[in-house]
C-alpha positions in Angstrom: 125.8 82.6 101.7 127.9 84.3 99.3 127.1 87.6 97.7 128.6 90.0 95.2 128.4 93.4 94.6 128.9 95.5 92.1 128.7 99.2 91.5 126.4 100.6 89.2 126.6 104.3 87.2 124.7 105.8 89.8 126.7 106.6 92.8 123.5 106.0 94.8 122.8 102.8 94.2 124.5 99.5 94.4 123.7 95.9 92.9 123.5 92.5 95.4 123.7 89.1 93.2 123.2 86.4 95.5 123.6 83.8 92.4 120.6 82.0 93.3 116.8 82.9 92.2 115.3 85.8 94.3 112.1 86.2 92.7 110.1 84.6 90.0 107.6 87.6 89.4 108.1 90.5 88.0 111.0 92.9 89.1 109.2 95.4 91.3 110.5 98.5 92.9 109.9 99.4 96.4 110.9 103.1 97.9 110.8 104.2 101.8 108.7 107.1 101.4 105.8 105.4 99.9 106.0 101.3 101.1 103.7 100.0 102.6 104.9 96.8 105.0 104.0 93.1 103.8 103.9 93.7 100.3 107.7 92.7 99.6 109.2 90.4 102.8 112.7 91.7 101.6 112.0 95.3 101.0 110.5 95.3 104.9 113.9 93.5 105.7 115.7 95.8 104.4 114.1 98.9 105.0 114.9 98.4 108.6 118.3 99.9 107.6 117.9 103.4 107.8 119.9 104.3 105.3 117.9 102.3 103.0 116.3 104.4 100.7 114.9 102.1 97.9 114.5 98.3 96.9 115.0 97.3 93.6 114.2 93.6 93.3 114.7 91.5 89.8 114.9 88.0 88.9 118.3 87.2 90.1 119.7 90.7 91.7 118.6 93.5 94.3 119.6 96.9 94.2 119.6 99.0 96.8 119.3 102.9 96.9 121.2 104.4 99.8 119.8 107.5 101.4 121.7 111.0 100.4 122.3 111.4 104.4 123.0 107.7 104.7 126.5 106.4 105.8 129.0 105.4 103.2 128.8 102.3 101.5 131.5 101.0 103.2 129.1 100.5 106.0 126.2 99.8 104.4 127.3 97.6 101.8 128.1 95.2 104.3 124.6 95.8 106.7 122.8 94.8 103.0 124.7 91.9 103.1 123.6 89.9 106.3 120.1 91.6 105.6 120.0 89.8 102.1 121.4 87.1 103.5 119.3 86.3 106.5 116.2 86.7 104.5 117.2 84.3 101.5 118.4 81.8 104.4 114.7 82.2 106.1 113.2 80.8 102.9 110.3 84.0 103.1 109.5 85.0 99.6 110.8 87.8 97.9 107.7 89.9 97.2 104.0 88.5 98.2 101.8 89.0 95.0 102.2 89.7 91.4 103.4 93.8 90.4 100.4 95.6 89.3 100.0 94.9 85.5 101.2 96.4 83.0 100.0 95.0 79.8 99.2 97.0 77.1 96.0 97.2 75.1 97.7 99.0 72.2 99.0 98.5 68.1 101.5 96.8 66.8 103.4 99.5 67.1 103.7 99.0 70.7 104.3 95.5 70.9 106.9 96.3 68.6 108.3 98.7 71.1 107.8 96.3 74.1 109.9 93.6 71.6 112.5 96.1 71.2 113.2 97.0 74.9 112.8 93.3 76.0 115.6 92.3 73.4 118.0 95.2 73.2 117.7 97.2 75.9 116.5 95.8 79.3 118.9 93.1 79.6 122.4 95.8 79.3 120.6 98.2 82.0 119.8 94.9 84.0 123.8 94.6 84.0 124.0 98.4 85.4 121.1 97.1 88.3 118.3 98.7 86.9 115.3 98.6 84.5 113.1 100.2 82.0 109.5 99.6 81.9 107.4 100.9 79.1 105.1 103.8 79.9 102.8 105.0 76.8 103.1 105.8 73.3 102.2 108.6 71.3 101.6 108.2 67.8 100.5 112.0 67.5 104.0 113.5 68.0 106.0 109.8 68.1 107.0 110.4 72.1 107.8 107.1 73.5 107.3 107.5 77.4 109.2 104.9 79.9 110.2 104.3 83.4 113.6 104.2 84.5 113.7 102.2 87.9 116.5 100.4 90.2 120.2 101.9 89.5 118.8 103.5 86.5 116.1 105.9 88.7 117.6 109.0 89.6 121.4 108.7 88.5 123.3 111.1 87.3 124.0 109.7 83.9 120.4 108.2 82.9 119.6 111.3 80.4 122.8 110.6 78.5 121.5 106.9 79.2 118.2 107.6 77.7 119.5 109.8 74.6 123.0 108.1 73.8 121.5 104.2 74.2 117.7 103.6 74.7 116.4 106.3 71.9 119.1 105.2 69.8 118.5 101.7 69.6 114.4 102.2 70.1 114.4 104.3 66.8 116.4 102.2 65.0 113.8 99.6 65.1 110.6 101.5 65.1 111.2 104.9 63.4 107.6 105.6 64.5 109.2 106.6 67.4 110.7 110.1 67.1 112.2 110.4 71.2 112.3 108.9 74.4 111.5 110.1 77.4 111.5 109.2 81.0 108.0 109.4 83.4 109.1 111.7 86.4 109.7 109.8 89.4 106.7 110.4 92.0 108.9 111.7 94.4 110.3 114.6 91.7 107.0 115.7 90.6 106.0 116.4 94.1 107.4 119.7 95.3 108.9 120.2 98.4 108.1 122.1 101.5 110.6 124.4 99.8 109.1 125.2 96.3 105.5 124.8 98.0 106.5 127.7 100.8 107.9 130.0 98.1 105.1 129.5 96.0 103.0 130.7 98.2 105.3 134.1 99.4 104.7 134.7 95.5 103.0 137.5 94.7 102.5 138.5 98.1 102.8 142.3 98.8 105.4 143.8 101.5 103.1 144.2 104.8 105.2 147.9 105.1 108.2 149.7 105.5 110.7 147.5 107.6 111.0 148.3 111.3 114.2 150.6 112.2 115.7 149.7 115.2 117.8 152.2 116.8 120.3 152.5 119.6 120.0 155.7 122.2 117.6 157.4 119.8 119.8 157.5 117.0 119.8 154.9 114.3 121.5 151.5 114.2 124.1 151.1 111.9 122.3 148.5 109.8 120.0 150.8 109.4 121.5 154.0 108.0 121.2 155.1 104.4 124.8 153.9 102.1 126.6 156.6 101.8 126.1 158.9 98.1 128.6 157.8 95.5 130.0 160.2 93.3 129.0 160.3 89.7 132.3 161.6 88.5 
């Protein structure tokens, strides 16, 4: 089976077109940290790559997110390959059930918004592997909130993505809309065991003086006073 590549803005991520139908539901994203096996066939195929970091899956593409301590993609560009390839050849389905919904109860002025993105803006970042799913509207200060997901999640370039392109275009056609931001990834709203360790040093007091340690009853080095500098 023959399968292209191409690389996308976010250095990443990469796109697999397989030129054949992958899935007929909804494009759904899948990431190691939070998958659980059997939803998505493919994801599980792939995610037995250890470098594999996220599953994009769309109608007629994958992308794949490589892990930051993953090997280059040199290596696993190719690894994707016979994964992809081996699981389309198997005849297993993409993804077992449907993405959890996301239709909205809202206005017109959402389904104008959803008309918008569908039209003008989903099918160029679709080019770039990614996608852009619409979050929530509100009218009270015209924030238009939406999810960035494939390529698009986490590269470097999305904010100018968003600003330059999406909020451009969205405005244009519903000038209810007064900016556009992204939802915060799961994984970036969490803090790490770094931010959640120094959180908790904060505001602690000093248990004492330091200990001095000393060497034949006089002082260690590290420990003696800087010498006095002069004032004039």
């Amino acid at each position: 089976m023959f399968i292209l590549t191409e690389q996308t803005p976010n250095p990443a991520a990469m796109k697999f077109i397989p030129h054949c139908v992958v899935t007929s539901d909804p494009a759904q994203a899948f990431r190691r940290v939070d998958h659980q096996a059997g939803r998505s066939p493919l994801a599980d195929r792939l995610f037995e790559l250890p470098a594999v970091d996220g599953v994009f899956i769309a109608h007629d593409f994958v992308t794949v997110t490589r892990a930051p301590d993953g090997p280059p993609w040199s290596v696993l560009r190719l690894e994707a390959i016979a994964a992809l390839a081996d699981h389309l050849a198997s005849g297993a389905p993409a993804v077992i059930g449907s993405a959890p919904s996301t239709a909205i109860s809202g206005g017109e002025i959402e389904d104008e918004i959803l008309g918008v993105l569908g039209l003008y803006v989903r099918p160029g970042v679709a080019r770039d592997g990614g996608d852009v799913v619409f979050d929530r509207f509100d009218p009270d200060t015209g924030v238009l909130w939406i999810e960035m997901r494939g390529a698009c999640g986490g590269c470097p370039s999305s904010q100018m993505t968003l600003k330059t392109s999406i909020e451009t275009i969205v405005r244009r056609y519903v000038p209810e809309v007064k900016r556009v931001e992204a939802t915060a990834a799961a994984e970036d709203a969490a803090p790490s065991r770094l931010r959640t360790w120094m959180a908790k040093l904060k505001g602690v007091k000093s248990q004492g003086a330091r200990p001095v340690f000393t060497h034949n009853g006089e002082p260690a080095a590290s420990d003696l006073a800087p010498p006095a500098t002069s004032s004039t």
